[in-house]
N, CA, C and O atoms as CSV, one atom per row, in Angstrom:
chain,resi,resn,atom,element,x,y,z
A,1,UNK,N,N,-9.930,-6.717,10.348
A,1,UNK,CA,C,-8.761,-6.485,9.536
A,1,UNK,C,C,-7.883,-5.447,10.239
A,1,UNK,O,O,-8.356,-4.468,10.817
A,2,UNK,N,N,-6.562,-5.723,10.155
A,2,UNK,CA,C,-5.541,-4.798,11.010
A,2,UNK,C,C,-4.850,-4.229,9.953
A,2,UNK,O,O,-5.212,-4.589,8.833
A,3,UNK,N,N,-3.782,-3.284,10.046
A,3,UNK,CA,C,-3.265,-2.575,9.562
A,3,UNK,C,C,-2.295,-2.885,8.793
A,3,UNK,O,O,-1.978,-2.226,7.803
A,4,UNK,N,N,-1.519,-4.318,9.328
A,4,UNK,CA,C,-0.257,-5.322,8.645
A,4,UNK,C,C,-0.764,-5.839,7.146
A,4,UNK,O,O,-0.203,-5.938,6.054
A,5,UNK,N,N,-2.375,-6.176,7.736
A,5,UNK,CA,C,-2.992,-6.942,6.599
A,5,UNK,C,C,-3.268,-5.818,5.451
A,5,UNK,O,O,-2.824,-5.932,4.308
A,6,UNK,N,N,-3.829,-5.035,5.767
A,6,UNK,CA,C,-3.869,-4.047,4.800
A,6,UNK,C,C,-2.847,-3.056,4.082
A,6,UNK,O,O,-3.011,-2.592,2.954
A,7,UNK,N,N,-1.502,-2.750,5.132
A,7,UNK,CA,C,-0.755,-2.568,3.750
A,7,UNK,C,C,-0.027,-3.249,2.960
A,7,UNK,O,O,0.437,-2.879,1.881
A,8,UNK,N,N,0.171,-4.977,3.848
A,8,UNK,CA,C,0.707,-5.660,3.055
A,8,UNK,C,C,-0.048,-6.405,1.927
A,8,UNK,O,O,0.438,-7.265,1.191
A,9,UNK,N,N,-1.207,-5.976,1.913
A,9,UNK,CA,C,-2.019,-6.066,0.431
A,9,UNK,C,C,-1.852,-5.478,-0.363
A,9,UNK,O,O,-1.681,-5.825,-1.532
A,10,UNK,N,N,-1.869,-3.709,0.397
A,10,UNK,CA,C,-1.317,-2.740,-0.964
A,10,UNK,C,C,0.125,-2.935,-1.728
A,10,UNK,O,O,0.299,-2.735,-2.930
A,11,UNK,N,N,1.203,-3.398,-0.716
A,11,UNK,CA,C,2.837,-3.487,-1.148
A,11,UNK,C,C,2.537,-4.670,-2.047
A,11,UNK,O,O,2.897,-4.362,-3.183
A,12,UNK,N,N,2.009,-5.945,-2.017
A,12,UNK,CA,C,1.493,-6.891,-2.681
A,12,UNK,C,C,1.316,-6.286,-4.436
A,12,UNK,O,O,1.845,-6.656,-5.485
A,13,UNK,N,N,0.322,-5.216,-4.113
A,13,UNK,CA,C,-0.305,-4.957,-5.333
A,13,UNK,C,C,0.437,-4.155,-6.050
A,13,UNK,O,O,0.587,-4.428,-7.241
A,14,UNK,N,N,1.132,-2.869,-5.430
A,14,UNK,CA,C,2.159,-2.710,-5.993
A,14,UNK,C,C,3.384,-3.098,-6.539
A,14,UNK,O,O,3.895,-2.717,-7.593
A,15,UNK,N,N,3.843,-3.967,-5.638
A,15,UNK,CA,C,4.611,-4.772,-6.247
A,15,UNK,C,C,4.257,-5.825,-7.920
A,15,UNK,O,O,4.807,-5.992,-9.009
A,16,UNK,N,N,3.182,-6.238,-7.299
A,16,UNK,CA,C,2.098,-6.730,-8.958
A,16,UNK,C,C,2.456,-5.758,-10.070
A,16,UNK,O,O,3.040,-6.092,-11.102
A,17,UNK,N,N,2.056,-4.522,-9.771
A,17,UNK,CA,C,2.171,-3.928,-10.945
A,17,UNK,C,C,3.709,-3.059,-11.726
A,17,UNK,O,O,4.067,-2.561,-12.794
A,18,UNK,N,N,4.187,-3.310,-10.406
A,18,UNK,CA,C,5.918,-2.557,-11.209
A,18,UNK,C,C,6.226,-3.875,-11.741
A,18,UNK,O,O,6.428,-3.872,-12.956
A,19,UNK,N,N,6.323,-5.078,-11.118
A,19,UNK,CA,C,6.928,-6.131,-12.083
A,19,UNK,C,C,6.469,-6.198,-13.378
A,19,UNK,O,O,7.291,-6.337,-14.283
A,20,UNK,N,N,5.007,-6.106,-13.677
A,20,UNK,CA,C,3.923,-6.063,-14.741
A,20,UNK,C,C,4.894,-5.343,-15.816
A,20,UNK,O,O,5.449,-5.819,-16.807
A,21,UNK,N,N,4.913,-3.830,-15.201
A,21,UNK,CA,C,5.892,-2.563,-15.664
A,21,UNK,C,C,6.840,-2.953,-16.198
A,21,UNK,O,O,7.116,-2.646,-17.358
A,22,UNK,N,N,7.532,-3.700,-15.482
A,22,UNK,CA,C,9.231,-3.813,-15.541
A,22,UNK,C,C,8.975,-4.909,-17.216
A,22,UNK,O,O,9.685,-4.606,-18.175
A,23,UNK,N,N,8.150,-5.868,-17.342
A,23,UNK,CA,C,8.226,-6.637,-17.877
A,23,UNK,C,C,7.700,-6.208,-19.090
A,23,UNK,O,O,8.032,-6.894,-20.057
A,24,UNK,N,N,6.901,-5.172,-19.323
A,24,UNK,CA,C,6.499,-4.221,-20.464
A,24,UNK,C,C,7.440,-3.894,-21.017
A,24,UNK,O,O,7.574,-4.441,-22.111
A,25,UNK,N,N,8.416,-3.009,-20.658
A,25,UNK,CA,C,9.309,-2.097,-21.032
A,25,UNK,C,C,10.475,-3.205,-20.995
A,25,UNK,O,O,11.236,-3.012,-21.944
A,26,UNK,N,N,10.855,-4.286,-20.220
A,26,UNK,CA,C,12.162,-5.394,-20.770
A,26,UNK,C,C,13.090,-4.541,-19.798
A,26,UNK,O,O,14.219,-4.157,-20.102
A,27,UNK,N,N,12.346,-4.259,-18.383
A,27,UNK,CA,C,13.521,-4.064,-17.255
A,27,UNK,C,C,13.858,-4.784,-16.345
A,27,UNK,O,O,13.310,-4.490,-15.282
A,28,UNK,N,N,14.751,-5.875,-16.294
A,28,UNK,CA,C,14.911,-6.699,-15.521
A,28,UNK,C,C,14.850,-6.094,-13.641
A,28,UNK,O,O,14.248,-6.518,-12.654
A,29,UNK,N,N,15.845,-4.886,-13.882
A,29,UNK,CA,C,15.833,-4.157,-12.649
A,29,UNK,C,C,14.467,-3.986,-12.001
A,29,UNK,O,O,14.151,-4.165,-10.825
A,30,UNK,N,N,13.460,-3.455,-13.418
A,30,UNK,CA,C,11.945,-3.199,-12.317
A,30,UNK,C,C,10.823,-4.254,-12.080
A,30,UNK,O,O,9.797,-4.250,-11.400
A,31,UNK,N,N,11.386,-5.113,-12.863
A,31,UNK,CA,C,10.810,-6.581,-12.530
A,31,UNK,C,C,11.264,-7.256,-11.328
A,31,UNK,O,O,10.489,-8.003,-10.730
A,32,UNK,N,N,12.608,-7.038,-10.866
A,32,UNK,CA,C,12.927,-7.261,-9.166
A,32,UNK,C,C,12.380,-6.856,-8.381
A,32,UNK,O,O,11.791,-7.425,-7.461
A,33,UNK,N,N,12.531,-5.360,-8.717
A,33,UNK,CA,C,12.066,-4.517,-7.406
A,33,UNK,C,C,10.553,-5.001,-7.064
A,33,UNK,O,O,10.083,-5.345,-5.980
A,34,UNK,N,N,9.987,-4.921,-8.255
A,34,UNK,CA,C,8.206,-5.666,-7.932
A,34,UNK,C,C,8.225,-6.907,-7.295
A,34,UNK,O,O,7.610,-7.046,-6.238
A,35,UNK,N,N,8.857,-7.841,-7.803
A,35,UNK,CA,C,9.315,-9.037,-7.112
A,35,UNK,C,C,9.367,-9.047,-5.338
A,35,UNK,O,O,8.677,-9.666,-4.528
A,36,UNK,N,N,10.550,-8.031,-5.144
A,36,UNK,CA,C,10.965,-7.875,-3.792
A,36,UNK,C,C,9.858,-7.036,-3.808
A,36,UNK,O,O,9.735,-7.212,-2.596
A,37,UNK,N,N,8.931,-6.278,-4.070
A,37,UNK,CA,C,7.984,-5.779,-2.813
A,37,UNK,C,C,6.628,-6.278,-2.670
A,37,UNK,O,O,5.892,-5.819,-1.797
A,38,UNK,N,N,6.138,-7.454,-3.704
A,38,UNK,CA,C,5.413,-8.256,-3.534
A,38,UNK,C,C,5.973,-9.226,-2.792
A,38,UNK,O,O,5.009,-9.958,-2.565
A,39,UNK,N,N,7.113,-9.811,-2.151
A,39,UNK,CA,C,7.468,-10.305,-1.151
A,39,UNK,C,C,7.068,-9.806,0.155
A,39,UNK,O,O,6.214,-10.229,0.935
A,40,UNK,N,N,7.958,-8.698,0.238
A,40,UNK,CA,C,7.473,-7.349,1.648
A,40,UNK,C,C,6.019,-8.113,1.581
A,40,UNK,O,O,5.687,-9.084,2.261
A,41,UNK,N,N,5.247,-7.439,0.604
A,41,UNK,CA,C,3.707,-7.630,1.038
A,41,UNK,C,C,3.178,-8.266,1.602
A,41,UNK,O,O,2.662,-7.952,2.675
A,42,UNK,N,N,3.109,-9.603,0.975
A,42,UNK,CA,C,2.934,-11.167,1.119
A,42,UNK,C,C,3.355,-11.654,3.046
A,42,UNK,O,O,2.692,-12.344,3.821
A,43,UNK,N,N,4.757,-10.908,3.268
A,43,UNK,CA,C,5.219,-11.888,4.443
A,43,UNK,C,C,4.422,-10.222,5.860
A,43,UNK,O,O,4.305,-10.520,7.049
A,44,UNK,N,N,4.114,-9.069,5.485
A,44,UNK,CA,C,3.877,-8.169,6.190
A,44,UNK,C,C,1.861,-8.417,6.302
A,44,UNK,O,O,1.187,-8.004,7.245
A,45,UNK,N,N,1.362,-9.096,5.202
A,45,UNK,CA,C,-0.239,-9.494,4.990
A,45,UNK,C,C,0.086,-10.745,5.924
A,45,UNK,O,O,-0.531,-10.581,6.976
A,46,UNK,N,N,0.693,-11.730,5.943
A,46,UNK,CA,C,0.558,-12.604,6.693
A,46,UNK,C,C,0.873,-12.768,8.227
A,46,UNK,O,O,0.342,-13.611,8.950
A,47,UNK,N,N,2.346,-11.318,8.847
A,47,UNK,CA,C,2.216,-11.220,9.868
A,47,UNK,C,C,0.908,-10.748,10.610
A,47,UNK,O,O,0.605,-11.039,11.767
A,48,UNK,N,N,0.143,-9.920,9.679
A,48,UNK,CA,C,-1.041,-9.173,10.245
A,48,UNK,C,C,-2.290,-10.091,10.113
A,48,UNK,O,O,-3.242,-9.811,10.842
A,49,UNK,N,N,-2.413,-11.254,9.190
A,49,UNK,CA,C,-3.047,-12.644,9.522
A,49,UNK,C,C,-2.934,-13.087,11.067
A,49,UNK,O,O,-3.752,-13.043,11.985
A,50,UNK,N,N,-1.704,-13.495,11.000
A,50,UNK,CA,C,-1.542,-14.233,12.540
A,50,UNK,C,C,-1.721,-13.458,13.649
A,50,UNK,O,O,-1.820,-14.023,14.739
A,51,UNK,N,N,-1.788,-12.120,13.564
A,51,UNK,CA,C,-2.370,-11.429,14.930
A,51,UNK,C,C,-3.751,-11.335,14.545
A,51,UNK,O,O,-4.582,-11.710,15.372
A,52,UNK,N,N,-4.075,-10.971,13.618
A,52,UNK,CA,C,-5.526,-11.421,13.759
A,52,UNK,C,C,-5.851,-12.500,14.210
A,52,UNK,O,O,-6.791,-12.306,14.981
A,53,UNK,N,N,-5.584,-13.582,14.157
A,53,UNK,CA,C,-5.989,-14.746,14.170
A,53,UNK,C,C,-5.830,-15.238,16.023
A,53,UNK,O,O,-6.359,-16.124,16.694
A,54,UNK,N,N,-4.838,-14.157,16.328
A,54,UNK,CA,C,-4.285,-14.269,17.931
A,54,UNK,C,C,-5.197,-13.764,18.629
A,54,UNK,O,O,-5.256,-13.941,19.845
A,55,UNK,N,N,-6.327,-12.825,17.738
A,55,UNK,CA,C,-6.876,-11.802,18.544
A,55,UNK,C,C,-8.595,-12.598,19.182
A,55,UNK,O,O,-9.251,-12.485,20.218
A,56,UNK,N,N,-8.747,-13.360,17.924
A,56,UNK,CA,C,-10.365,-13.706,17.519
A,56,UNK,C,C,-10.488,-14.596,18.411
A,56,UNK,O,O,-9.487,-15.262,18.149
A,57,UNK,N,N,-11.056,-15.201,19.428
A,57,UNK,CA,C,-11.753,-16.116,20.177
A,57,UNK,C,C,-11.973,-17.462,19.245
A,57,UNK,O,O,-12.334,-17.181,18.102
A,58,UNK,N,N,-11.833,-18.759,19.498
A,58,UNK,CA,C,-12.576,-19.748,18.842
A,58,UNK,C,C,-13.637,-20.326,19.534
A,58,UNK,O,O,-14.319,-21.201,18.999
């Protein structure tokens, strides 16, 4: 596991939970922002997939 993969799990999860947030309280604004940083996450976990995946021998 590399470093891409792992914080783009955490931005993932954070992002999970401000939208969660946003959607508690009826904030459209913090329901984006979670949105957009469970994006970040998602595409920064998967750059750090494909170098892993560059790295490993088959």
């Amino acid at each position: 596991m590399n470093k891409d993969q792992v914080k783009g799990a955490a931005k993932d999860v954070a992002g999970k939970v401000q939208r969660k947030t946003g959607e508690a309280v009826g904030s459209l604004g913090q329901q984006a922002k979670g949105l957009a940083k469970q994006g970040e996450g998602k595409a920064q976990k998967a750059l750090g997939d494909a170098k892993e995946a560059s790295r490993t021998p088959k």
